[in-house]
C-alpha positions as CSV (number, residue, x, y, z in Angstrom):
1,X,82.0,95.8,90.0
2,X,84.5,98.8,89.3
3,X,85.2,99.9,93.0
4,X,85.7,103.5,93.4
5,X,84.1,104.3,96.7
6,X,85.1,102.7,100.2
7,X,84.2,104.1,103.9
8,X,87.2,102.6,106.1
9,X,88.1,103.3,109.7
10,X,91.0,104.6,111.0
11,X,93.4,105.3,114.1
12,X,96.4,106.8,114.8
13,X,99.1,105.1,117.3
14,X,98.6,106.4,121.3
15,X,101.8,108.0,122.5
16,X,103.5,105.9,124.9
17,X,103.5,107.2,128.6
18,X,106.4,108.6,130.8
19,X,108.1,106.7,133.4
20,X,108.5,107.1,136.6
21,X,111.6,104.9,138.5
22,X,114.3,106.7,140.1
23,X,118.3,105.3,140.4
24,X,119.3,102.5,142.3
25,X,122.9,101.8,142.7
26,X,125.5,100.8,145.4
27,X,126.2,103.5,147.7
28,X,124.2,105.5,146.2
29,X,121.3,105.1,148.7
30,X,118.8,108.4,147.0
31,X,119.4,108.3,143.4
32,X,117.7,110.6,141.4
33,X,114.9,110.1,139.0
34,X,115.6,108.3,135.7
35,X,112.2,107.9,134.2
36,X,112.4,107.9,130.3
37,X,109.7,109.4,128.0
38,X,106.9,107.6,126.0
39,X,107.2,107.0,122.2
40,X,105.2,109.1,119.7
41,X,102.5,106.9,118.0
42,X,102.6,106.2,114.4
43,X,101.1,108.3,112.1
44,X,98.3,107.3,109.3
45,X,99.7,107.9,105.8
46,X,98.2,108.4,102.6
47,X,100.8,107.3,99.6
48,X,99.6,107.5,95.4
49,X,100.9,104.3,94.0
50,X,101.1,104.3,90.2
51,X,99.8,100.5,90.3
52,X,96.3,100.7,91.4
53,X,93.6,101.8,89.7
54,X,90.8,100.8,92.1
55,X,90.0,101.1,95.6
56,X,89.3,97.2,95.7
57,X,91.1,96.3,98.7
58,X,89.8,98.5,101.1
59,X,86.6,96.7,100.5
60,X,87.9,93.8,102.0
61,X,89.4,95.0,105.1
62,X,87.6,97.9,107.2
63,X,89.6,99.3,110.0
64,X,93.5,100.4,109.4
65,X,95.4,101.8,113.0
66,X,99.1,102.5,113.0
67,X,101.4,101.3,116.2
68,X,101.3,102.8,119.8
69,X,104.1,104.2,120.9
70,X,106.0,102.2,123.8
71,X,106.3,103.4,127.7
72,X,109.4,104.5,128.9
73,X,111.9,102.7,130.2
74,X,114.2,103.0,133.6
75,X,117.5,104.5,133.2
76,X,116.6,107.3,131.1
77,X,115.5,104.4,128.5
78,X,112.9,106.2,125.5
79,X,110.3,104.1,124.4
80,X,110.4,102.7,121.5
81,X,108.1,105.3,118.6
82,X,105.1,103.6,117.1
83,X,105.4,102.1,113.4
84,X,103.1,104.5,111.0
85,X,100.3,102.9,109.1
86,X,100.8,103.4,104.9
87,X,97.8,103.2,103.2
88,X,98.3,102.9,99.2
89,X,95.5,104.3,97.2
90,X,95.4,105.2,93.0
91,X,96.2,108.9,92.0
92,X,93.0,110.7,92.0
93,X,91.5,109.5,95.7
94,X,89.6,111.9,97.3
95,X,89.8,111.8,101.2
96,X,86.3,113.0,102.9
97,X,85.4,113.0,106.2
98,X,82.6,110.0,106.0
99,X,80.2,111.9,108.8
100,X,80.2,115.3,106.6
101,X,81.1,114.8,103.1
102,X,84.3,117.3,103.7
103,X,87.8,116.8,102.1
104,X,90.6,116.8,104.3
105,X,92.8,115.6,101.0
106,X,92.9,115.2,97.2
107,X,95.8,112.3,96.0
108,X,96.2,113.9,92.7
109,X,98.8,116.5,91.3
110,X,101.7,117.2,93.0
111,X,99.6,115.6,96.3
112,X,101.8,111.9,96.1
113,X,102.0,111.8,100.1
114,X,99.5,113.3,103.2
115,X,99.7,112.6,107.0
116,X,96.0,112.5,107.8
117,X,96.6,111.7,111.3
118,X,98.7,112.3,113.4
119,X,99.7,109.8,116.1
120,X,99.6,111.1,119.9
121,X,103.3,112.6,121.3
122,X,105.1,110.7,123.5
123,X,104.8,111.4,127.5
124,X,107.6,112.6,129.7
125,X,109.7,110.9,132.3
126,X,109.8,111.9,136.0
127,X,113.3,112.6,135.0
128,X,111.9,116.2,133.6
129,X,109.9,117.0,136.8
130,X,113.0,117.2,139.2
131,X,113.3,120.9,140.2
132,X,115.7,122.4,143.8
133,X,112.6,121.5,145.8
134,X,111.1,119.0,144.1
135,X,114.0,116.3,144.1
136,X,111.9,113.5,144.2
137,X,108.9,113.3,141.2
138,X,106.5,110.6,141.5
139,X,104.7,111.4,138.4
140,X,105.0,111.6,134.7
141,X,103.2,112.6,131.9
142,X,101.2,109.9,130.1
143,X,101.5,109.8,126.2
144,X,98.9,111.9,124.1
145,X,95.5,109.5,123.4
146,X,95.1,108.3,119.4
147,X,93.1,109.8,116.6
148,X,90.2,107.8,115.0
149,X,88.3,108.9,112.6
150,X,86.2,107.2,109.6
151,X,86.8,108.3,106.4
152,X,85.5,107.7,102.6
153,X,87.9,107.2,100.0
154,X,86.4,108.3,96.1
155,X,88.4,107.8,93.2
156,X,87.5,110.5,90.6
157,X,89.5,109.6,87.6
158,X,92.1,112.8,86.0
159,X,91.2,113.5,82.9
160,X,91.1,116.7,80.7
161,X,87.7,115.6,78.4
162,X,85.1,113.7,80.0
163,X,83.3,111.3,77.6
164,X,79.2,111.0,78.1
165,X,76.2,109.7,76.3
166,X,73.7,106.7,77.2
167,X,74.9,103.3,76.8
168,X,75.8,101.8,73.4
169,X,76.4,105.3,71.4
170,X,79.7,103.9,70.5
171,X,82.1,105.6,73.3
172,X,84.2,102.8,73.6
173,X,84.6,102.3,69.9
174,X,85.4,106.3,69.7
175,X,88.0,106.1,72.6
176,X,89.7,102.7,71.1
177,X,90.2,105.3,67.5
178,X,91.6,108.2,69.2
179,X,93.4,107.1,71.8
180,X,95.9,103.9,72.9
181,X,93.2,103.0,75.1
182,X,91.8,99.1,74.9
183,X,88.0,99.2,76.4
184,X,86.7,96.4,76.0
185,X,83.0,96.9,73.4
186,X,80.4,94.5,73.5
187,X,76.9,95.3,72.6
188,X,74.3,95.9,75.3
189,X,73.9,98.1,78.4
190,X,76.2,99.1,80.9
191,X,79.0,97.4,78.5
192,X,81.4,99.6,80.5
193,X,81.3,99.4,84.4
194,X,84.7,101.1,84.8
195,X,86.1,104.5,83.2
196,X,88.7,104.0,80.8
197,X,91.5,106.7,80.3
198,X,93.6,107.2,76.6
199,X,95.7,110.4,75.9
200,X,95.1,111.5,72.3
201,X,97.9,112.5,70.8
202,X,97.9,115.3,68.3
203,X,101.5,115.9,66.8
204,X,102.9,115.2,69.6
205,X,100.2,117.4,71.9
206,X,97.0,116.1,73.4
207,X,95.1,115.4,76.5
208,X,93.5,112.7,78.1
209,X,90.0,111.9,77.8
210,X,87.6,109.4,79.8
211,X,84.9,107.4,78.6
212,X,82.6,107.6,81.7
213,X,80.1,104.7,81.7
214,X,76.5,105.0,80.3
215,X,74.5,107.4,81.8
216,X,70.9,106.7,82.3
217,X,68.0,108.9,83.5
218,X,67.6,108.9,87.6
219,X,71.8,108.6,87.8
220,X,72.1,111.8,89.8
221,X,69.6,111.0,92.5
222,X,71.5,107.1,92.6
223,X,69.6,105.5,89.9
224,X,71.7,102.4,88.9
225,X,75.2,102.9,88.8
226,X,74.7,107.0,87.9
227,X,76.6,108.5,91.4
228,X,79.5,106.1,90.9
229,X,79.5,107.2,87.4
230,X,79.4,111.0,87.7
231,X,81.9,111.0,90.5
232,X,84.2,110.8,87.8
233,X,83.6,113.7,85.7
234,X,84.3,116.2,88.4
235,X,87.5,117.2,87.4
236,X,87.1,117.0,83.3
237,X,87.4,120.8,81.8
238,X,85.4,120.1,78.8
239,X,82.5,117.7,77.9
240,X,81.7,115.8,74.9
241,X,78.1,114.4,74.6
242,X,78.1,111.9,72.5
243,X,74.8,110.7,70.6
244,X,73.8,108.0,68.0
245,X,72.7,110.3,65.5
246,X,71.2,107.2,63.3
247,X,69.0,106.4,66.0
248,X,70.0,103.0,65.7
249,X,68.2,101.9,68.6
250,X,65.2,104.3,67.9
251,X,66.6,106.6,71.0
252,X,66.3,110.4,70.2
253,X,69.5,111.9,70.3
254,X,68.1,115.6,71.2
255,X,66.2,114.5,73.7
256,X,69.4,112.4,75.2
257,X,71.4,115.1,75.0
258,X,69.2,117.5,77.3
259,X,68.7,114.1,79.7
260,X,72.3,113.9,80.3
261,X,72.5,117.4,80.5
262,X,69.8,117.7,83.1
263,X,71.5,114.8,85.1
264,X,75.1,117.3,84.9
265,X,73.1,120.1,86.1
266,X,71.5,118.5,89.2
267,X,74.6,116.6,90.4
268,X,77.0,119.5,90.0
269,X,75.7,122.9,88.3
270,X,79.6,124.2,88.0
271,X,80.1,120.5,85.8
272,X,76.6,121.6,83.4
273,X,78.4,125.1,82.7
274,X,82.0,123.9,81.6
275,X,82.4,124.1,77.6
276,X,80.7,121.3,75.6
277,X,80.9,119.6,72.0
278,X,78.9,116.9,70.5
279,X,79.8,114.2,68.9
280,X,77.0,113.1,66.4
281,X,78.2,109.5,66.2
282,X,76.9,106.8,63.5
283,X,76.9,109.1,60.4
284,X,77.6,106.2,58.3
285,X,74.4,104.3,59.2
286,X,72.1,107.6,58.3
287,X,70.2,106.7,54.8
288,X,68.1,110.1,55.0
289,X,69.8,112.4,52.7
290,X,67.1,115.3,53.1
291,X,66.3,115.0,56.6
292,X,69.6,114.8,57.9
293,X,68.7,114.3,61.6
294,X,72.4,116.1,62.2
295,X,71.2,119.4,61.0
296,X,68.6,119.1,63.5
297,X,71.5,118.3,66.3
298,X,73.2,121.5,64.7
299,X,70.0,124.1,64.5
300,X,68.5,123.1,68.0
301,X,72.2,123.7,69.9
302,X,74.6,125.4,68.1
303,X,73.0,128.6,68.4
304,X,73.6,128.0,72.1
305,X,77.6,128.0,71.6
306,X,77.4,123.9,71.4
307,X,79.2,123.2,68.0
308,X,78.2,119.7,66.7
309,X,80.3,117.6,64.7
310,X,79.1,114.6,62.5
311,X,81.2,111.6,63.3
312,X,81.8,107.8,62.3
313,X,83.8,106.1,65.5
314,X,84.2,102.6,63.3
315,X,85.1,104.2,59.6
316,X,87.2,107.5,61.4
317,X,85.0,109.7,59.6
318,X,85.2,113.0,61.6
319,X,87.4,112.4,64.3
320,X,90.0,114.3,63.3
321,X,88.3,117.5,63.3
322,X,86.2,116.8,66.7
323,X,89.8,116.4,68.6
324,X,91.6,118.8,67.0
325,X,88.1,121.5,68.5
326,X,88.6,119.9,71.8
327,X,92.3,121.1,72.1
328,X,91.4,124.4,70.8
329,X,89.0,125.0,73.7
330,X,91.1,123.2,76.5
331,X,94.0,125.6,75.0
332,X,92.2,128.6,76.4
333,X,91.9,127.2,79.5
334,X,93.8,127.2,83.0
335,X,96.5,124.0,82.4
336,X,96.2,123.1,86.3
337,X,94.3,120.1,87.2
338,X,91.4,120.2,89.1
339,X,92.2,119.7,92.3
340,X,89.6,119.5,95.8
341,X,90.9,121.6,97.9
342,X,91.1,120.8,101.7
343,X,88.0,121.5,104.0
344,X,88.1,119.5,106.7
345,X,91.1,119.1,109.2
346,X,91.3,116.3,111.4
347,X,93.5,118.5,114.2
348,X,90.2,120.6,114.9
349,X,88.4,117.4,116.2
350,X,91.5,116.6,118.7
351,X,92.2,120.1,120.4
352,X,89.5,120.9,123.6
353,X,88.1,124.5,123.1
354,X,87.8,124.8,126.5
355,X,92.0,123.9,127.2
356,X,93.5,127.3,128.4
357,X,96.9,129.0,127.2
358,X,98.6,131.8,128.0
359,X,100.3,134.9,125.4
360,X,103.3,137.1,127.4
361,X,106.0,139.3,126.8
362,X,108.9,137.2,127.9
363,X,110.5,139.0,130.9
364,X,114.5,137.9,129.9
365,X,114.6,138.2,126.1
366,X,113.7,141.1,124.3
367,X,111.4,141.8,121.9
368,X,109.8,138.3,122.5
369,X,106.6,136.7,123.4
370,X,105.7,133.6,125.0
371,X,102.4,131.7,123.8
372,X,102.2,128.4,126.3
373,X,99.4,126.0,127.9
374,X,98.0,123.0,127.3
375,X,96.1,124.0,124.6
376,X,99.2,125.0,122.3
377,X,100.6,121.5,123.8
378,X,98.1,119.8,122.3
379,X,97.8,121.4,119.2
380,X,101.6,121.2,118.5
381,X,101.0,117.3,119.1
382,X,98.9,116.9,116.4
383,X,100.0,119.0,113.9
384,X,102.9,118.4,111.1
385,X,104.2,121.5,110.6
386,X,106.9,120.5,108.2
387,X,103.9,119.6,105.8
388,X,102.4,122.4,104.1
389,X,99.0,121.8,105.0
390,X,100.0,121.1,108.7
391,X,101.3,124.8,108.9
392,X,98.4,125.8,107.2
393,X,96.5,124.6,110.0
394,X,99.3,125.8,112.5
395,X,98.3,129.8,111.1
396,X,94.1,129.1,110.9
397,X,94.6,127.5,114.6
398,X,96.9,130.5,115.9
399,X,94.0,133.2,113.6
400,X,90.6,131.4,115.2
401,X,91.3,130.7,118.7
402,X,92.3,134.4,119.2
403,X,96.3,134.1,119.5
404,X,97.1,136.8,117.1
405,X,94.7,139.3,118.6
406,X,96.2,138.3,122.1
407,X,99.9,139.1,120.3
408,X,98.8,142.2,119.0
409,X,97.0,143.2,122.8
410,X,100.6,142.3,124.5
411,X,102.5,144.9,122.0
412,X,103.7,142.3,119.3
413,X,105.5,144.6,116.4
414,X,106.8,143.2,113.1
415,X,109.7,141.2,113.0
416,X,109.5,140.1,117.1
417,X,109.8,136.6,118.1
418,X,107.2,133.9,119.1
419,X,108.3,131.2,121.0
420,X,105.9,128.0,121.8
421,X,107.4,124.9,123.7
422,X,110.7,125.2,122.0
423,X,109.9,126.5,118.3
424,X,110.4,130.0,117.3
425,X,108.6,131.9,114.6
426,X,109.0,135.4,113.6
427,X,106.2,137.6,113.7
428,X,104.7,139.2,110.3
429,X,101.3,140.8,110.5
């Protein structure tokens, strides 16, 4: 089967811990400490690659976890950082939280490459602890523990015009005329277990449309292979219900058109509203020159804003027209891509509420603060703030746990500067 869905686990690398060993030398009978610092542990890292176009091998294999960072060494020696973990998945992925359904990241768009976690910082030697009165450290600081988490991966194909209709109203066959697609048509149900993507190409213009497999009644609540199949439809703009208008297989095509719209409305409402056209396939095969069961498509939903086109996907007849409509409409829309925005972030799971931190004015530079503890430690850990989620995260942590009010208590004016364990920001309200 098609695999678009996979719940994997994984981990982080653990930060390597400090050292503690002090010199040892000829004639040099108290040498000072030398411990060296821990590696930082490997990161987990989402990459698109252009090559895949299923989630297949993360069927086979469960749990992913990138390298641990190594301990420190004697003589000032830094461990060794922790290998990250890439995990290759098709453009289009969506990456939810398994436990609640929340994305932490869409591979789609611009979206090629996302740390989703962040391996633990590397401890410090005793080398750092020596102070005038402390000239001999026994300890160090052990590397920052690992992040775990499971995650599902859903592949929700990109496409501008989703395709829909029960099985064997001639989808394939449509998407084969229109587009350089090559599905493969055979004639009985669930021909198609797998979308199939075309760009149609209008004078040099177009979009790209999916034919998303046969819909039956029941697929919203997981009736057959309906929730695999809808998945895919999320991010189409516009819909074209397709229908055999011949009633070839003695189906009603009214009646299938308000099942597969009932099955849109109760997986997503926001997918039942977007703009729709039908497709009135099979025009060829109708014999029934007075009761032109089209004209009954046309007076039961045209007068709803549906416009209904009569169509022949083996002869051609009608295609032209029905494509050229669909670009009208998608021409009045937004060009972006629909893209799931991030609701989840794994950082929140890894920072203790109950970790304290401090917010001063610093007493030798002026017009600067000082925001420390090991809260900030930890969160700084975690985060990537070179990514632009990462310091989206940085500004929501610094916002919820009461940092910026603390600023603002201490005197903070526009312009002053923050300094946390060696980065410096510039405050704007």
């Amino acid at each position: 089967m098609f695999a678009d869905r996979a719940k994997i686990y994984i981990r982080s690398g653990k930060g390597g811990d400090g050292h503690v060993s002090f010199r040892r030398e000829l004639y040099v009978p108290d040498g000072g400490p030398d411990g060296g610092d821990g590696g930082n542990g490997g990161d987990v890292v989402f990459e698109v690659d252009e090559g895949l176009n299923t989630l297949t091998d993360y069927r086979h294999k469960r749990k992913y976890a990138a390298q641990d960072g190594q301990e420190g060494g004697k003589r000032n020696c830094h461990g060794k950082s922790g290998k990250d973990i890439i995990l290759k998945v098709p453009e289009g992925t969506v990456i939810k939280d398994a436990e609640s359904g929340k994305v932490i990241a869409d591979m789609s768009a611009g979206n090629r490459r996302q740390i989703v976690l962040k391996g633990g910082k590397g401890g410090i030697g005793n080398q750092h602890f020596a102070t005038s009165t402390m000239q001999v450290p026994k300890y160090a600081k052990p590397g920052q523990p690992a992040q775990e988490l499971e995650v599902l991966l859903e592949l929700k194909v990109i496409a501008d015009v989703g395709l829909v209709g029960f099985p064997n109203v001639g989808k394939s066959t449509l998407l084969s005329r229109v587009t350089n697609a090559q599905p493969k048509i055979a004639n009985y149900h669930f021909t198609t277990l797998s979308p199939n993507l075309g760009v149609v190409d209008l004078d040099g213009d177009g979009f790209v449309i999916a034919d998303i497999p046969g819909l039956i009644e029941g697929a919203s609540e997981g009736v057959g292979l309906g929730l695999d199949f809808l998945r895919h439809i999320e991010r189409t703009k516009v819909i074209i219900h397709m229908v055999d208008a011949a009633s070839v297989e003695g189906r009603d095509p009214i009646a299938d058109i308000y099942a597969i719209h009932k099955e849109l409305q109760a997986y997503n409402p926001e997918i039942a509203a977007r703009p729709q056209v039908i497709a009135a396939n099979k025009v060829d095969a109708i014999w029934e020159e007075d009761h032109s069961p089209v004209e009954k498509i046309r007076q039961e939903f045209e007068p709803r804003g549906i416009k209904v086109f009569p169509i022949s996907a083996v002869s051609g007849q009608g295609l032209k027209e029905l494509m050229y409509h669909v670009k009208s409409i998608l021409d009045t829309m937004d060009d972006k891509p629909v893209v799931f925005e991030q609701e989840f972030f794994p950082e929140d799971m890894f920072i203790q509420e109950n970790l304290p931190y401090t917010v001063k004015k610093s007493a030798e530079e002026e017009n600067t603060y000082l925001v420390e503890g090991p809260r900030i430690e930890k969160m700084l850990g975690y985060t990537n703030l070179d990514s632009e989620k990462g310091f989206a995260f940085f500004q929501r942590f610094l916002k919820d746990t009461g940092i910026l009010s603390d600023l603002e208590k201490a005197g903070i004016q526009e312009g002053d500067t923050v300094r946390m364990y060696g980065l410096t920001f510039e405050y704007f309200h």
